[in-house]
C-alpha positions in Angstrom: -14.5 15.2 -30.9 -11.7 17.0 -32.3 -9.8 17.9 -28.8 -11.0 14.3 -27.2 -8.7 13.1 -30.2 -6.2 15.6 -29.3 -6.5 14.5 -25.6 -6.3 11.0 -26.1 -3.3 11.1 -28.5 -1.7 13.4 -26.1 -2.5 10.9 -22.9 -1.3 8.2 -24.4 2.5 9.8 -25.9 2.7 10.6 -22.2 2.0 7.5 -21.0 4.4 6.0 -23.5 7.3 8.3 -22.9 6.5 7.8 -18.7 6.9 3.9 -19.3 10.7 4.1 -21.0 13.1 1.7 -18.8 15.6 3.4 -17.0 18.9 3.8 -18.6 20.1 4.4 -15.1 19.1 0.7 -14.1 22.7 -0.2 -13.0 23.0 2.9 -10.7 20.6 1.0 -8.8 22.2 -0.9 -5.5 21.9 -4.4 -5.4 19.9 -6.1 -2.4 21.9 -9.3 -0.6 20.0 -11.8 0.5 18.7 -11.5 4.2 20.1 -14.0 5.9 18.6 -13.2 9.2 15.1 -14.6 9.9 12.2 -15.0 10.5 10.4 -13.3 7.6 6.8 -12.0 7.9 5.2 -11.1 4.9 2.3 -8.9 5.3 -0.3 -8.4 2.2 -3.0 -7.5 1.0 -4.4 -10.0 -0.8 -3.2 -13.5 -2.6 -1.0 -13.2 -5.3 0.7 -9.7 -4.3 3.1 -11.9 -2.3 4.1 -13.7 -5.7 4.5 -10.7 -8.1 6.1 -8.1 -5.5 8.3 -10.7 -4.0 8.2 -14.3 -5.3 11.7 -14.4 -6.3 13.1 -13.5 -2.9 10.8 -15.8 -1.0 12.3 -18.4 -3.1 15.4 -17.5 -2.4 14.5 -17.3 1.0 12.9 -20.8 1.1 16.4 -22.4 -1.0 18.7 -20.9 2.0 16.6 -22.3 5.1 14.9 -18.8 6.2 12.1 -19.0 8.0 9.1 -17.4 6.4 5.5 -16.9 7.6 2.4 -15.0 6.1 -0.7 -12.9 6.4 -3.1 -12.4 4.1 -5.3 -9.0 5.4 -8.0 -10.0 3.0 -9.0 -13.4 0.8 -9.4 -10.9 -2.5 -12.7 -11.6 -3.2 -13.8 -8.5 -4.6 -12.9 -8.8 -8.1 -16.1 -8.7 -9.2 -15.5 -9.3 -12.8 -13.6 -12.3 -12.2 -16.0 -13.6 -10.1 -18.6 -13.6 -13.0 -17.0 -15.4 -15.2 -16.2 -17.7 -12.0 -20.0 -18.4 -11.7 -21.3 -17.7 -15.3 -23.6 -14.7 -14.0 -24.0 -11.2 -13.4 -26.4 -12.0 -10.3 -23.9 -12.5 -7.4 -24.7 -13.3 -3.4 -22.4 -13.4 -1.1 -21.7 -16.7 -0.8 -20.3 -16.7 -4.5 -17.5 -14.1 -3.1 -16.6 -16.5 -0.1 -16.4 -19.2 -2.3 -14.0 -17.3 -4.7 -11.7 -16.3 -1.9 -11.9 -19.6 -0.8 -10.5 -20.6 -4.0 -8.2 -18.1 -3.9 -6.9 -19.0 -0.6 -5.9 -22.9 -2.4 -4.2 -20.8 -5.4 -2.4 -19.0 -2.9 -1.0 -22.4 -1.0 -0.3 -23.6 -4.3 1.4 -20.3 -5.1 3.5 -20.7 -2.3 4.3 -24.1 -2.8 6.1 -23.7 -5.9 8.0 -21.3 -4.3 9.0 -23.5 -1.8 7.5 -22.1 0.8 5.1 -25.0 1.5 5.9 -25.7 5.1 5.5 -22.0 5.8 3.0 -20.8 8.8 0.0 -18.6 6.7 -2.6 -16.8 8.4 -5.6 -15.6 6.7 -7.3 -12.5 8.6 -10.8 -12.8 6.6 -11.1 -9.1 6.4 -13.3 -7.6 3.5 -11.2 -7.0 0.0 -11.7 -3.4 -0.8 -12.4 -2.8 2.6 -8.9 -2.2 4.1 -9.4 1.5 3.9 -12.4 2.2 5.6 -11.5 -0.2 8.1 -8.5 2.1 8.9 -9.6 5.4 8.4 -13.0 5.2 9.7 -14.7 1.6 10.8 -11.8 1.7 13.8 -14.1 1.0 16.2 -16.3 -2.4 17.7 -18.8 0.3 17.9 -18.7 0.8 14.4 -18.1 -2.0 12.4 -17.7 -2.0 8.8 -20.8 -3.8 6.7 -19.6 -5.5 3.8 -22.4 -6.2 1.1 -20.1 -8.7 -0.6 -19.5 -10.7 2.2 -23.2 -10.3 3.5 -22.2 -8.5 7.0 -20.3 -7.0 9.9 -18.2 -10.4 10.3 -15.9 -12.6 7.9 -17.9 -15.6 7.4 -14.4 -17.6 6.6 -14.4 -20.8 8.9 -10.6 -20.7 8.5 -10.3 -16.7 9.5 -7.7 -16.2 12.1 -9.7 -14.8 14.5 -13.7 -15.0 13.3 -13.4 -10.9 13.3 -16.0 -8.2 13.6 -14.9 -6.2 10.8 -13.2 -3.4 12.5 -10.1 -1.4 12.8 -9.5 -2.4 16.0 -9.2 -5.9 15.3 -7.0 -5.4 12.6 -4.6 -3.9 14.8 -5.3 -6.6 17.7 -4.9 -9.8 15.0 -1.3 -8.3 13.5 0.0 -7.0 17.2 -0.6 -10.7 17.6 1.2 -12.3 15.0 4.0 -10.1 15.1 4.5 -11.4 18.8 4.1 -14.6 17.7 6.6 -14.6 14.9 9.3 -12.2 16.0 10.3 -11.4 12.5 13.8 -9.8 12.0 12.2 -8.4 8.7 8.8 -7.4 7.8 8.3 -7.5 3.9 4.8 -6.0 3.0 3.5 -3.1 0.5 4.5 0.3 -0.3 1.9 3.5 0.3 3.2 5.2 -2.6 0.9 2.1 -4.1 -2.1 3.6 -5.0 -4.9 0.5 -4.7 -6.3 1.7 -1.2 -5.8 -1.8 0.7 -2.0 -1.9 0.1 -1.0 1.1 1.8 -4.2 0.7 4.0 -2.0 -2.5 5.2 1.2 -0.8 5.4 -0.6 1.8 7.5 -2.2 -1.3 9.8 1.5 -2.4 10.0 2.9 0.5 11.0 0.6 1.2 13.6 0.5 -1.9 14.8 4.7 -1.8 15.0 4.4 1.3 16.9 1.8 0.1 19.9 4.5 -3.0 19.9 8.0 -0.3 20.6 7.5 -0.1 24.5 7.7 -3.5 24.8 11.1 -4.2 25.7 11.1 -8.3 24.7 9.9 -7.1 21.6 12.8 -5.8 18.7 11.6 -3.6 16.1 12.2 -5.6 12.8 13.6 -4.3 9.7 11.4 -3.7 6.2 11.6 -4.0 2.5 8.6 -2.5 0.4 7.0 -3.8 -2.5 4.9 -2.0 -5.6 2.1 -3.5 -7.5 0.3 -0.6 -8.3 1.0 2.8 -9.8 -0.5 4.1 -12.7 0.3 2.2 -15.9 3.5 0.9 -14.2 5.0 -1.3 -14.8 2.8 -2.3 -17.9 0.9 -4.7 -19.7 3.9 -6.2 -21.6 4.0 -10.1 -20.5 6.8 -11.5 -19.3 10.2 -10.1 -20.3 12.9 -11.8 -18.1 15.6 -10.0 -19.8 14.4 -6.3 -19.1 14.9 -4.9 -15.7 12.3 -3.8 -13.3 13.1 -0.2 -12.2 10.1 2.7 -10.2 8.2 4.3 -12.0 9.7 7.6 -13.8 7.7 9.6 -11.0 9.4 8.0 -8.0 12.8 8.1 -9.5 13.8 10.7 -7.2 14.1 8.5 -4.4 17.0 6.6 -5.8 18.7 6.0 -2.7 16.2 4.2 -1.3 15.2 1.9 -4.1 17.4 -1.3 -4.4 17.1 -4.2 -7.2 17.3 -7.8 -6.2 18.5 -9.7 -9.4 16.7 -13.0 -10.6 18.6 -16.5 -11.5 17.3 -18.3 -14.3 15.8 -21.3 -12.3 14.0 -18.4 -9.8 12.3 -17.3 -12.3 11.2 -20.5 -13.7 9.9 -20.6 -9.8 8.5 -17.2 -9.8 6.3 -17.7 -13.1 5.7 -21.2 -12.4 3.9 -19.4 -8.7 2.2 -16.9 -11.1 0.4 -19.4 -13.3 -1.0 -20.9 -10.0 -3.5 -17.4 -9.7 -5.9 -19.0 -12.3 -8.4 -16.9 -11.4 -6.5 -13.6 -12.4 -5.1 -15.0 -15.5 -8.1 -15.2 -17.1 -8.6 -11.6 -16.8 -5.4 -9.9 -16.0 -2.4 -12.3 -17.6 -0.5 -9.7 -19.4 -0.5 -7.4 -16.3 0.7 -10.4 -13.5 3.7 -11.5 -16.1 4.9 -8.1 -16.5 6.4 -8.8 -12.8 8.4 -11.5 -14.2 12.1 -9.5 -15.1 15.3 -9.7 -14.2 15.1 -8.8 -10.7 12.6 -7.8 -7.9 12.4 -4.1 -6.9 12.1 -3.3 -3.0 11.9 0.0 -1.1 13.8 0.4 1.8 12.8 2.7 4.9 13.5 6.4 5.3 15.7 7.7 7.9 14.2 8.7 11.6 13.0 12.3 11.6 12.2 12.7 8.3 9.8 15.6 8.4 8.8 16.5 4.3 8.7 14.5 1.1 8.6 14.9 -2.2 5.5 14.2 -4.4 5.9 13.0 -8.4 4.9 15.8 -10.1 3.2 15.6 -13.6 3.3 11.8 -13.9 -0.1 11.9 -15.7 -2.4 13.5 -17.9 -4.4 15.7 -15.8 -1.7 16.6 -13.3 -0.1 18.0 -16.0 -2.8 20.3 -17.4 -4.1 21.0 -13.7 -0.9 22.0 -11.7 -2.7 23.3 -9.3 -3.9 20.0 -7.8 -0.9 18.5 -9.2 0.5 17.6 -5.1 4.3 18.4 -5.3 5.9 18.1 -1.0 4.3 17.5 2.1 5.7 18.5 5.4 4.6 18.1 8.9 5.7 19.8 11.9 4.6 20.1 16.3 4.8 23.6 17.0 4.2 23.1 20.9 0.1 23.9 20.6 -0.5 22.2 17.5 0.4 20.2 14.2 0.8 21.9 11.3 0.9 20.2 7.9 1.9 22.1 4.4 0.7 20.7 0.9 2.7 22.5 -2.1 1.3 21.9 -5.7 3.0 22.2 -9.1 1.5 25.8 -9.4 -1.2 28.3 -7.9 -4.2 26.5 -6.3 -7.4 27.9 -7.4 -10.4 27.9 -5.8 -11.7 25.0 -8.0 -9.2 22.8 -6.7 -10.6 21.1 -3.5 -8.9 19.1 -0.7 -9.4 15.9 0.9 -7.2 14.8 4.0 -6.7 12.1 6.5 -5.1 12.6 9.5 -4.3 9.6 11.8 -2.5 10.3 15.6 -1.1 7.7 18.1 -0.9 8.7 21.8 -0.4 5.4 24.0 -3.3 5.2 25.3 -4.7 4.7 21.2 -5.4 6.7 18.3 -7.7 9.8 17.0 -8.7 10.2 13.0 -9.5 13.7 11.7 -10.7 14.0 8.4 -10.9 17.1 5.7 -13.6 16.6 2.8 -13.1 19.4 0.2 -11.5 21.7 2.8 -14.6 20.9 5.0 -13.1 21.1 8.8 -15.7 20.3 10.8 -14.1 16.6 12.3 -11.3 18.5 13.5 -11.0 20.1 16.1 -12.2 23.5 17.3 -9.5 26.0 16.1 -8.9 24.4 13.4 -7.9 26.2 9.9 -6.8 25.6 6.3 -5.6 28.7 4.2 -4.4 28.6 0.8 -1.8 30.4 -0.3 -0.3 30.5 -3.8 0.9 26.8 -4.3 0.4 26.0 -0.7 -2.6 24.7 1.1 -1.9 25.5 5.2 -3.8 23.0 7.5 -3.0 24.0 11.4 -4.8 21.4 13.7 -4.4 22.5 17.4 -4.0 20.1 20.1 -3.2 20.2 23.6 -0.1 17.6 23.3 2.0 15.4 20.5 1.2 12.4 19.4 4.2 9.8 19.3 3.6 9.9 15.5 1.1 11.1 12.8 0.2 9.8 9.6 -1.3 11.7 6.6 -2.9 11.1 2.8 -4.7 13.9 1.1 -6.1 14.0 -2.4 -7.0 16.7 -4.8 -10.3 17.4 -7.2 -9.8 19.8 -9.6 -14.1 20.7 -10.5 -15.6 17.3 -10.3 -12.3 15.7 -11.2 -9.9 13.9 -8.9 -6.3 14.8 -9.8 -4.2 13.5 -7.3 -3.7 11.0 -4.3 -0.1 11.2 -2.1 1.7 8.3 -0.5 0.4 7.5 3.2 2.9 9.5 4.8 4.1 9.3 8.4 6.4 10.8 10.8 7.6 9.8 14.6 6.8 13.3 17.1 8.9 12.1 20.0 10.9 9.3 21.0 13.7 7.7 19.6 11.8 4.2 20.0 9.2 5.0 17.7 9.7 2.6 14.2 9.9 4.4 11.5 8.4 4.9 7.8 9.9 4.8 4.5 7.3 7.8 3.9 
């Protein structure tokens, strides 16, 4: 009892001292407001679209850009919200339709008050919580993803853009679509260093989608801003403080020159809150949390340069990757060495043998993609040759293959005994060609 106190007093004086505002905020550069359109913002779910970015897209909406939206999933999975929704801890499916029904009406509203309310919006019906299967392993027709909320292999939304078997595939096919459809000059969407799986499963669907679009020569490869909802205790449950800036979390301070701040008027965020109070649903559950978006400004990632080929990881950011270094995920780096890719995972210290390994490993060749996957340092997915080696702080992963992908994209995550420790950003890197879009990460 004595060192759970000891613990607990210790998690949350880390937690406290991880939360202090920046004093650096003004060092931050200032985004202008894009003036070149369209806009397509890309999401998740309803509602990330008004606490990432409702005060631009007001903005946006008072200077006549054009704006359209997708909405991967209707956000039905919140279970606990949809039991107070129906007064009952016995749930069928057609209680979650009917809740992301209604959260597809908050969401019009939502955007209405934004002034957005003329704007195209296209709802994909995919499963909520189901974005990251769907894009690490239910890729297939073949192999479609079941959804026990939703009661099956298919959205049973009458207003789903396509009526989709719930697979990768058709993720990739729906967005490749809208994207042709819309011809956006900017993408705004979610950033992977967010750690709910369906935002960076979307930026990954994104990406991937981006990248079967960049031999298409009527097609031009739009520009991005990032967005983060979730990271840890960032950015808070404090309510609404419109005089206190938003700035990234301590952890992902490091990437300073990529973060910029867009500042809020007044009357945008009278807009912005007025958008937020629209999400009934989540109020009732998660008030504090939603308002705590509602600062001075907005806070948007912007892409990495081309050939980026290792990143840094936020090191001791919580508890447990403090006191367990050695899963504690520090730089990743990811190389073609003519027969085969090799990817390097450094930790905060020595990796012990405790400390297990998960990986995902995603490759694009033009003719489509190929998944490999590493459960606790488990290679038999890969291919034949394949090895991981640890060594001190590193853990070694060589994958051999007969040619390079135009571009890979990794996550791993750590377990230290039968705890997980740590989860990286949904890294990715362009092999060959300069016509490969590229990722912030």
């Amino acid at each position: 009892m004595i060192l759970l106190a000891s613990l607990t007093v210790l998690a949350v004086v880390l937690g406290l001292t991880l939360r202090q505002p920046s004093a650096e905020g003004n060092d931050y550069p200032r985004l202008d407001l894009p003036t070149r359109g369209p806009v397509l913002v890309v999401l998740a779910h309803p509602d990330d679209e008004t606490v990432g970015a409702g005060g631009l897209l007001a903005e946006l909406a008072r200077a006549g850009v054009p704006c359209s939206f997708v909405f991967l999933t209707n956000g039905e999975a919140f279970q606990w919200s949809v039991e107070q929704e129906n007064e009952s801890l016995l749930l069928v499916p057609a209680a979650y339709v009917a809740y992301g029904v209604k959260r597809q009406e908050e969401v019009r509203r939502a955007l209405a008050d934004l002034g957005q309310e003329e704007a195209p919006v296209y709802f994909l019906g995919y499963p909520d919580r189901g974005l990251k299967p769907l894009f690490l392993q239910h890729r297939s027709l073949s192999d479609p993803y079941l959804s026990d909320l939703l009661g099956g292999t298919t959205s049973p939304y009458p207003n789903a853009y396509s009526q989709p078997v719930f697979a990768g595939e058709n993720v990739l096919a729906d967005l490749q679509r809208i994207l042709r459809i819309t011809r956006p000059a900017l993408v705004i969407t979610h950033s992977s260093f967010d750690t709910h799986p369906d935002h960076w499963a979307t930026e990954g669907f994104l990406l991937e989608s981006l990248a079967r679009l960049a031999d298409e020569p009527d097609f031009q490869q739009p520009q991005r801003l990032e967005f983060l909802v979730h990271r840890g205790n960032w950015p808070g449950q404090v309510g609404k403080e419109t005089q206190a800036g938003l700035f990234p979390p301590y952890p992902l301070r490091y990437l300073k020159e990529n973060w910029t701040l867009f500042p809020l008027s007044t009357e945008t965020q009278v807009r912005k809150e007025r958008a937020i109070r629209d999400y009934a649903t989540q109020l009732t559950v998660m008030n504090d949390y939603l308002f705590s978006f509602l600062r001075a400004n907005e806070l948007y990632l912007r892409p990495f340069p081309e050939g980026t080929r290792s990143w840094e990881e936020p090191v001791r950011d919580t508890l447990w990757r403090t006191l367990f270094g050695g899963a504690d995920f520090q730089g990743v780096s990811m190389d073609w060495q003519e027969s085969g890719l090799r990817i390097c995972l450094t930790t905060a210290s020595g990796s012990p043998e405790s400390v297990s390994l998960n990986l995902d490993l995603l490759l694009l060749y033009p003719e489509g993609s190929t998944v490999y996957a590493v459960r606790s340092g488990d290679l038999t997915s890969c291919p034949t040759g394949s090895s991981l080696v640890r060594d001190g702080n590193r853990f070694l992963l060589w994958i051999p293959l007969d040619r390079s992908p135009d571009w890979a994209l990794v996550d791993a995550s750590s377990r230290y005994a039968a705890t997980n420790i740590d989860q990286t950003a949904l890294w990715r890197i362009g092999l060959i060609g300069s016509q490969i879009p590229t990722s912030p990460h």
